[in-house]
KOLSE-769939 format. One record per residue (C-alpha): residue number from 1; x, y negated, z negated. Coordinates in steps of 0.5 Angstrom, whole numbers, plus 2048, in hexadecimal, padded with zeros to 3 digits. Last residue first. Example, Ala and Ser with C-alpha at 12.3 -4.5 7.8 and 13.67 -1.06 7.14 Angstrom:
// residues 2
+-----+-----+-----+-----+
!   n !  c1 !  c2 !  c3 !
+-----+-----+-----+-----+
!   2 ! 81B ! 802 ! 7F2 !
!   1 ! 819 ! 809 ! 7F0 !
+-----+-----+-----+-----+
END
This chain:
// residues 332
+-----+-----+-----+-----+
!   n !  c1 !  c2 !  c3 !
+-----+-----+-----+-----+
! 332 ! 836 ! 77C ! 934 !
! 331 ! 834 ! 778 ! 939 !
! 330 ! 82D ! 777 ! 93C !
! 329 ! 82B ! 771 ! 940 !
! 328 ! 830 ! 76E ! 945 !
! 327 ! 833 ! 775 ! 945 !
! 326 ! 839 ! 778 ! 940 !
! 325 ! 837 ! 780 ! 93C !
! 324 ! 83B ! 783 ! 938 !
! 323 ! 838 ! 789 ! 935 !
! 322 ! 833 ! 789 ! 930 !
! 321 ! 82C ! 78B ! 935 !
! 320 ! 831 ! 791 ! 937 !
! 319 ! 832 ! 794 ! 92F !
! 318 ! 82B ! 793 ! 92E !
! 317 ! 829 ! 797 ! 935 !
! 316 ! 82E ! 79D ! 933 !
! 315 ! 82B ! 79D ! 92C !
! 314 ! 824 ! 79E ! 92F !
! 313 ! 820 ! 798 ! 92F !
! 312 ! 818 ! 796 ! 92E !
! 311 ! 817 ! 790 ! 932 !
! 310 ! 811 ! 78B ! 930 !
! 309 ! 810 ! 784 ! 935 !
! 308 ! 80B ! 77F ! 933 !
! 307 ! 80A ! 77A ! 939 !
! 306 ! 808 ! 773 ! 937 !
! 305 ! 804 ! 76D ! 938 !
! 304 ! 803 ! 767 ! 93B !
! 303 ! 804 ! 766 ! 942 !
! 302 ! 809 ! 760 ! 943 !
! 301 ! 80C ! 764 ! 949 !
! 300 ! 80C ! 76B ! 948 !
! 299 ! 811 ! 76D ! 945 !
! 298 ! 815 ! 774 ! 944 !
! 297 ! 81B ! 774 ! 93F !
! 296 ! 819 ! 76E ! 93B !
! 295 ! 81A ! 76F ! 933 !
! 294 ! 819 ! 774 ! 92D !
! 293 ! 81E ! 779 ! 92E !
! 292 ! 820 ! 77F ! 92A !
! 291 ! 825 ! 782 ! 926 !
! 290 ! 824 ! 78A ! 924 !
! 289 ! 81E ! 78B ! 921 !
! 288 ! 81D ! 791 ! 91D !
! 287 ! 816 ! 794 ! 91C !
! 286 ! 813 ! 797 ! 915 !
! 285 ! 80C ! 794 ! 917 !
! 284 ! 80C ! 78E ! 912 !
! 283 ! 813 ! 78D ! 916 !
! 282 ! 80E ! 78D ! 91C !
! 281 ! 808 ! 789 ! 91A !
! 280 ! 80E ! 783 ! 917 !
! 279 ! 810 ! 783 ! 91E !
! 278 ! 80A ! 781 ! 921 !
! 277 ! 809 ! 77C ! 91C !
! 276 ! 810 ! 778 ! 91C !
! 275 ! 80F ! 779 ! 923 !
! 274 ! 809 ! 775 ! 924 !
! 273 ! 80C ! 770 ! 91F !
! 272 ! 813 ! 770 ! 923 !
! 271 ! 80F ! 76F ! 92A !
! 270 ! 80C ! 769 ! 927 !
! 269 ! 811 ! 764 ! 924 !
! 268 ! 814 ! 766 ! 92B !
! 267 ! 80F ! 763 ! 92E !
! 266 ! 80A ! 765 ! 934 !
! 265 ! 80A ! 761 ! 939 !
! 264 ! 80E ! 765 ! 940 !
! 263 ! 80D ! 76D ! 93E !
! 262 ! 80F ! 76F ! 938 !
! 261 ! 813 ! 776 ! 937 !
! 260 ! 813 ! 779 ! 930 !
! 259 ! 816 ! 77F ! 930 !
! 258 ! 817 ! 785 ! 92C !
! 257 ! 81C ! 78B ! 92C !
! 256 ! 81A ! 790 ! 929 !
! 255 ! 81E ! 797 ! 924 !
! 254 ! 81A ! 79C ! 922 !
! 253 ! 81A ! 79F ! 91B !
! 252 ! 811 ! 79E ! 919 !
! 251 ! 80F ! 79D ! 921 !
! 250 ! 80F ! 79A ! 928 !
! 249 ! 809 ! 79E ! 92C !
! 248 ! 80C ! 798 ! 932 !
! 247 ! 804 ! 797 ! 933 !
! 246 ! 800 ! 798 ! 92C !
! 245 ! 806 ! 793 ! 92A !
! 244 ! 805 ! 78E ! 930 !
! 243 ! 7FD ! 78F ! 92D !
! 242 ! 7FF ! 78D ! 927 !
! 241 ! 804 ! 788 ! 929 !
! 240 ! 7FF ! 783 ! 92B !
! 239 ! 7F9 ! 783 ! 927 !
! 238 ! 7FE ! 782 ! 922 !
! 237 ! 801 ! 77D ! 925 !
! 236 ! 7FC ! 77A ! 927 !
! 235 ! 7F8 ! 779 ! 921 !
! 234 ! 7FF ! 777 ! 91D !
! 233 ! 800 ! 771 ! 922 !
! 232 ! 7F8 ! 770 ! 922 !
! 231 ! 7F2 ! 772 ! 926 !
! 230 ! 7F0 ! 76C ! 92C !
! 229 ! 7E9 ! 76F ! 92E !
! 228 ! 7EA ! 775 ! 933 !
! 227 ! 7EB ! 777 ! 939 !
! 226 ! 7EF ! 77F ! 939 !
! 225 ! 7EC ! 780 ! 941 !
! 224 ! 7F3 ! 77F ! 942 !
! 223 ! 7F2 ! 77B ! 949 !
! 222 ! 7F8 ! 779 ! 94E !
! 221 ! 7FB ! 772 ! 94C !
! 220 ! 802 ! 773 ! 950 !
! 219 ! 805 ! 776 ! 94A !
! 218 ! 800 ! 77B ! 948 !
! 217 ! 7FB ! 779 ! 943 !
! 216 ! 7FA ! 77F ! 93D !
! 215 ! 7F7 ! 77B ! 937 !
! 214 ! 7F3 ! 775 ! 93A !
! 213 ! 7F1 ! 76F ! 936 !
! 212 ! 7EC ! 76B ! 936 !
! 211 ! 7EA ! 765 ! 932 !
! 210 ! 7ED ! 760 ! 937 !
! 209 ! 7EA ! 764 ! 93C !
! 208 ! 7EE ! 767 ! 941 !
! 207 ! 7F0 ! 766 ! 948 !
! 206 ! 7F5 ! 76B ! 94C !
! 205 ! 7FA ! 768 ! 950 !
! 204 ! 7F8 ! 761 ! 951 !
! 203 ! 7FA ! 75D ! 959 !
! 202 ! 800 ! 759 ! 958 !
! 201 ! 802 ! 75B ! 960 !
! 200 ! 809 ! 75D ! 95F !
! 199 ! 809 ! 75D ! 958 !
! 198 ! 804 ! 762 ! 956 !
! 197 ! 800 ! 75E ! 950 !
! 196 ! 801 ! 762 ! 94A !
! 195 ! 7FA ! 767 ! 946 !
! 194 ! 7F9 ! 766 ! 93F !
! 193 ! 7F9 ! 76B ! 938 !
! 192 ! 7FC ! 76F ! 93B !
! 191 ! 7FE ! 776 ! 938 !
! 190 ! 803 ! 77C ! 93B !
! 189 ! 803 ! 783 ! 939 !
! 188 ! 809 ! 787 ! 93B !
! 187 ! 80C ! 78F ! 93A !
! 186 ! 812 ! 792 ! 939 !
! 185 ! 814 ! 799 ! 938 !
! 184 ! 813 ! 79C ! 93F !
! 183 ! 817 ! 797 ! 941 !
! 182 ! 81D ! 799 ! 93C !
! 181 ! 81C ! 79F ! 93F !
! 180 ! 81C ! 79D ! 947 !
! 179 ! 824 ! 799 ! 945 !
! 178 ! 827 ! 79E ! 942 !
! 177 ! 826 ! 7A3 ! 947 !
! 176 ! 827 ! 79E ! 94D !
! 175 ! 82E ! 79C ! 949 !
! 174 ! 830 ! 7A3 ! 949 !
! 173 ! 82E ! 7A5 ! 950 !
! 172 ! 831 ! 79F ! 953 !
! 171 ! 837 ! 7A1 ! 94F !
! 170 ! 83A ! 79E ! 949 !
! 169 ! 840 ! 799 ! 94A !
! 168 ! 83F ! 795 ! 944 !
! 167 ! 83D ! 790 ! 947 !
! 166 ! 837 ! 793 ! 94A !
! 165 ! 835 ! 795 ! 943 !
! 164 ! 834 ! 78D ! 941 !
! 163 ! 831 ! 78B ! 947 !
! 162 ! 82C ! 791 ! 947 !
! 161 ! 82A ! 790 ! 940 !
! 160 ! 82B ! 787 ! 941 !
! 159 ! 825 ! 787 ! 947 !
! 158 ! 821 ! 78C ! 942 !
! 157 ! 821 ! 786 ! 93D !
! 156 ! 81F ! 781 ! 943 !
! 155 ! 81A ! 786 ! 947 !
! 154 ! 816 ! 786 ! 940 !
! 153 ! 813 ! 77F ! 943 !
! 152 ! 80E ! 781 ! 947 !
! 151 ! 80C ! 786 ! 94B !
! 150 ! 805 ! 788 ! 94D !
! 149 ! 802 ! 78F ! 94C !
! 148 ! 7FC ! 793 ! 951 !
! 147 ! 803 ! 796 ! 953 !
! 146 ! 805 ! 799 ! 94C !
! 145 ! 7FD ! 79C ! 94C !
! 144 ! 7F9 ! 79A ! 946 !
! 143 ! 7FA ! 79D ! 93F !
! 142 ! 7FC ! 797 ! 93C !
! 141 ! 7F6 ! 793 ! 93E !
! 140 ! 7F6 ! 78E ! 944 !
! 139 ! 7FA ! 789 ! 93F !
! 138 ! 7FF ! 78D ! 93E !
! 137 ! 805 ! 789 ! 942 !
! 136 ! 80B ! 78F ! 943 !
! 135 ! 80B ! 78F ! 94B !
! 134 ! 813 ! 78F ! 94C !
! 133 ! 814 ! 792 ! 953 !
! 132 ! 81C ! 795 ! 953 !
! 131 ! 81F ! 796 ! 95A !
! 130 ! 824 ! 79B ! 95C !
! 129 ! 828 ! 798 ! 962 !
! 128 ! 82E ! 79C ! 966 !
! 127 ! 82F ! 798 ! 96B !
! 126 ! 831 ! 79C ! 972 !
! 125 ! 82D ! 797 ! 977 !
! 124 ! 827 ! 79C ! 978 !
! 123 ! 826 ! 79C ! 971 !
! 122 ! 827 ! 793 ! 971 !
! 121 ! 821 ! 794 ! 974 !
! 120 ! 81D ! 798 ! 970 !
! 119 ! 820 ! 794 ! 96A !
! 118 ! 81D ! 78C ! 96D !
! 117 ! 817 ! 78F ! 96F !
! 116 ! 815 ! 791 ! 968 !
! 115 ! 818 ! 78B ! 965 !
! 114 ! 815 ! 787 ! 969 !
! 113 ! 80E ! 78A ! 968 !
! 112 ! 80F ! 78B ! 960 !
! 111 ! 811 ! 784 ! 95F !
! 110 ! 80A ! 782 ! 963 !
! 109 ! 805 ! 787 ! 960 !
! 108 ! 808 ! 785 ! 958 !
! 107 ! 80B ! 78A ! 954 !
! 106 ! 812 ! 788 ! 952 !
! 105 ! 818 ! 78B ! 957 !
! 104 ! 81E ! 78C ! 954 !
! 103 ! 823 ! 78E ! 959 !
! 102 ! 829 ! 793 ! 958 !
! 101 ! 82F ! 793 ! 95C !
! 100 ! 833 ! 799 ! 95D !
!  99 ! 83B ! 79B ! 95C !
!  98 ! 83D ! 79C ! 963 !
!  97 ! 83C ! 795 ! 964 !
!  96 ! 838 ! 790 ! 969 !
!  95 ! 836 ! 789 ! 964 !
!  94 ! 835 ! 785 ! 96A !
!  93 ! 832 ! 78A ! 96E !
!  92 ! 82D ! 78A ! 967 !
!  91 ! 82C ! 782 ! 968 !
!  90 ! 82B ! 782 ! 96F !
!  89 ! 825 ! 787 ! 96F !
!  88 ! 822 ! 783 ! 969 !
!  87 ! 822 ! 77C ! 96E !
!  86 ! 81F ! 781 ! 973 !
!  85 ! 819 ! 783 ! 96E !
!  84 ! 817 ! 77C ! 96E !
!  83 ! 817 ! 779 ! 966 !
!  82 ! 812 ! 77A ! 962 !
!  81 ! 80D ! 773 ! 960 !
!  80 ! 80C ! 771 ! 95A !
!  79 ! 810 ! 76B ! 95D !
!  78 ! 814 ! 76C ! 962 !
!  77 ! 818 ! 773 ! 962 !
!  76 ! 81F ! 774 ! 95F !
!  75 ! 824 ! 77B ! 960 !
!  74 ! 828 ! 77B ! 959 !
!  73 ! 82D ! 77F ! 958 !
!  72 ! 833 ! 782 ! 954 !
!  71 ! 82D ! 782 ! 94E !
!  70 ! 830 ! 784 ! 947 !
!  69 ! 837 ! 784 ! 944 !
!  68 ! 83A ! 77E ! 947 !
!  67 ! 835 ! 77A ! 94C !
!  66 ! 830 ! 77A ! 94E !
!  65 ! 829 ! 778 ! 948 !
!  64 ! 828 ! 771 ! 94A !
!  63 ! 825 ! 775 ! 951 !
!  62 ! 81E ! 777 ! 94E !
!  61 ! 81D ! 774 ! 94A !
!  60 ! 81F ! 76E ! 948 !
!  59 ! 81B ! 76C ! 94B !
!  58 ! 814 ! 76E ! 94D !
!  57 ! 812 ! 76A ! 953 !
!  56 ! 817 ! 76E ! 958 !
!  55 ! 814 ! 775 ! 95B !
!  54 ! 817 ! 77C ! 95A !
!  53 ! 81C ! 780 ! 95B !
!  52 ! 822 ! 784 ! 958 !
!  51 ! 829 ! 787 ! 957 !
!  50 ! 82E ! 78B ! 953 !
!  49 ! 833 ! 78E ! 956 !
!  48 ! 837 ! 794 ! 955 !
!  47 ! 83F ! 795 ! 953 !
!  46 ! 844 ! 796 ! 958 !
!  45 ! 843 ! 78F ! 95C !
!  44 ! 846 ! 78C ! 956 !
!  43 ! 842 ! 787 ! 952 !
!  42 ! 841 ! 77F ! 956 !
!  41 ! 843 ! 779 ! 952 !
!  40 ! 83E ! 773 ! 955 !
!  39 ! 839 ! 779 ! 955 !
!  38 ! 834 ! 778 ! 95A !
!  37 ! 82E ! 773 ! 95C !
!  36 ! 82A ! 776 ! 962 !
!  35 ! 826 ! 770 ! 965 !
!  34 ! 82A ! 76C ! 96A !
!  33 ! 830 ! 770 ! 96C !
!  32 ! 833 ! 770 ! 965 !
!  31 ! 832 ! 76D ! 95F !
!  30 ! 838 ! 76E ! 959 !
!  29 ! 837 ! 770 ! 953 !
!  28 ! 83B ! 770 ! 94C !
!  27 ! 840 ! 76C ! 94D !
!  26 ! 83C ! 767 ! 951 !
!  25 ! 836 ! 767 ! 94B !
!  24 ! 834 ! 75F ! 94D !
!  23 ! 835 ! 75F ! 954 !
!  22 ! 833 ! 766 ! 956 !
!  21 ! 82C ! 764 ! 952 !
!  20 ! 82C ! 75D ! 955 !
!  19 ! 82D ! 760 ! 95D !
!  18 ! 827 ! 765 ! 95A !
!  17 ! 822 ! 75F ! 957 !
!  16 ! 823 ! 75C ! 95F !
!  15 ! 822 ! 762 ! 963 !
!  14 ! 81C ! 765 ! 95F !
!  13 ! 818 ! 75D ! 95F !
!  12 ! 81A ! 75B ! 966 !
!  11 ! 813 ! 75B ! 969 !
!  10 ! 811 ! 758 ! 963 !
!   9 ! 814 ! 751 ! 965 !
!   8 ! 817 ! 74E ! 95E !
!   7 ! 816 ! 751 ! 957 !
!   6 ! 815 ! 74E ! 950 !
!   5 ! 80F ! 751 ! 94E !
!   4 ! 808 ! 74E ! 94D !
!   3 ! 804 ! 74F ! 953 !
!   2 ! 801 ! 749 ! 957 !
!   1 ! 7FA ! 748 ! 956 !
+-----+-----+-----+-----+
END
């Protein structure tokens, strides 16, 4: 059975969903060199650059977040797939400057393979690089290793941090500073309730009873060990969100950021009920939220589900989430 998706010849699937990126937000972003996608509008070479990696398949992330006061680059793999250490090589040679480049790895074994080669050989060239590894996903428990941790969609607010506190011309120290402690005081939790098809070859990933659910799914279908029956909105996000508050230490006075990001078929209508619940647990808690997100960041095809995202905020990490901000899909 054919697969229902308006594509052409698989093989070109990365290439062409990138040639329409660039055409559509052309005053934002621009394609360069195959895979690499660039701000449109490039920040003075005086000021820091922020980019990353990671595998298509997940739009808008990771590349729809280029652009004016976040990502100054993205380096594209196929689809779930990271991109070759060489192809991260020529981005950072690209990106060479006195004031350095951060490079936001999330932690996957093949993002991490080329990011690691791609800064060890860009040290012996000059290029100063310092690499920020996103592993905020608790589903192993709150207490496992960072690098037993994946990561998943809270590379995207942590993307506006960096962004916005380079454009202020802060140094690389500063913005790392910055950057590792908003980290630190995020945490993850994604659900599925069903699995997608990969488009290349229309195989499923993942497979779920049509009463099952799993709380704690990784975004390329890996186990959670949270399967369950189907709980409700109000269920999930209470069984969600105490164990994101158990994570993030989020308390009575504290400020948060709380995200909703769905992962490719499930409706907005959902996601604000979800959040509606989530955020009534933390105003009950005496937690301030500031403006969040219900919405896709970070898909995974047609999978249904979602990924739920608390950040703890500091006054600096407030001030940089309302800074100004122009990409194909985050503007303020």
């Amino acid at each position: 059975m054919p697969m229902k998706k308006f594509i052409n010849d698989p093989a070109n699937l990365t290439a062409e969903l990138l040639e329409g990126l660039g055409m559509c937000f052309s005053n934002k972003v621009k394609i360069v060199n195959d895979k690499i996608v660039c701000r449109a509008n490039p920040k003075s070479e005086d000021k820091v650059a922020v980019l990353t990696l990671g595998g298509a398949g997940h739009e808008p992330a990771l590349s729809g977040f280029v652009g004016e006061g976040m990502l100054d680059a993205s380096v594209v793999g196929d689809i779930f797939a990271a991109p070759g250490a060489p192809k991260v090589l020529e981005a950072l040679r690209m990106f060479k400057r006195d004031a350095g480049i951060i490079l936001v790895t999330l932690n996957h074994a093949g993002d991490r393979m080329s990011a690691s080669k791609a800064i060890r050989d860009a040290s012996k060239e000059g290029i100063k690089v310092v690499e920020i590894v996103t592993a905020e996903d608790i589903s192993a428990g709150v207490d496992t290793d960072p690098e037993d941790k994946r990561g998943l969609a809270g590379c995207v607010p942590l993307y506006k941090i960096l962004g916005a506190a380079a454009e202020q011309g802060k140094s690389i120290d500063e913005i790392v500073e910055i950057g590792e402690r908003f980290n630190k005081q995020m945490a993850t939790l994604a659900v599925a309730m069903t699995g997608c098809t990969h488009p290349q070859n229309g195989e499923p990933i993942a497979v779920l009873a049509d009463d099952e659910m799993e709380i704690g799914m990784g975004q390329h279908g890996e186990a959670g060990g949270g399967l369950s029956k189907i709980l409700t909105a109000d269920e999930t996000a209470s069984r969600m969100i105490a164990e994101l508050i158990k994570a993030t230490e989020v308390k009575s006075g504290d400020s948060a950021m709380l995200l909703i990001n769905g992962t490719g078929a499930t409706t907005l209508m959902e996601q604000l009920i979800v959040y509606r619940k989530a955020g009534k647990i933390l105003a009950e808690q005496g937690v301030s939220l500031v403006n969040g997100w219900c919405g896709e960041m970070l898909t995974v095809q047609e999978m249904g589900g979602f990924q739920m995202i608390l950040c703890k905020l500091d006054e600096d990490h407030k001030e940089l989430l309302g800074a100004k901000a122009a990409t194909p899909y985050w503007t303020v």
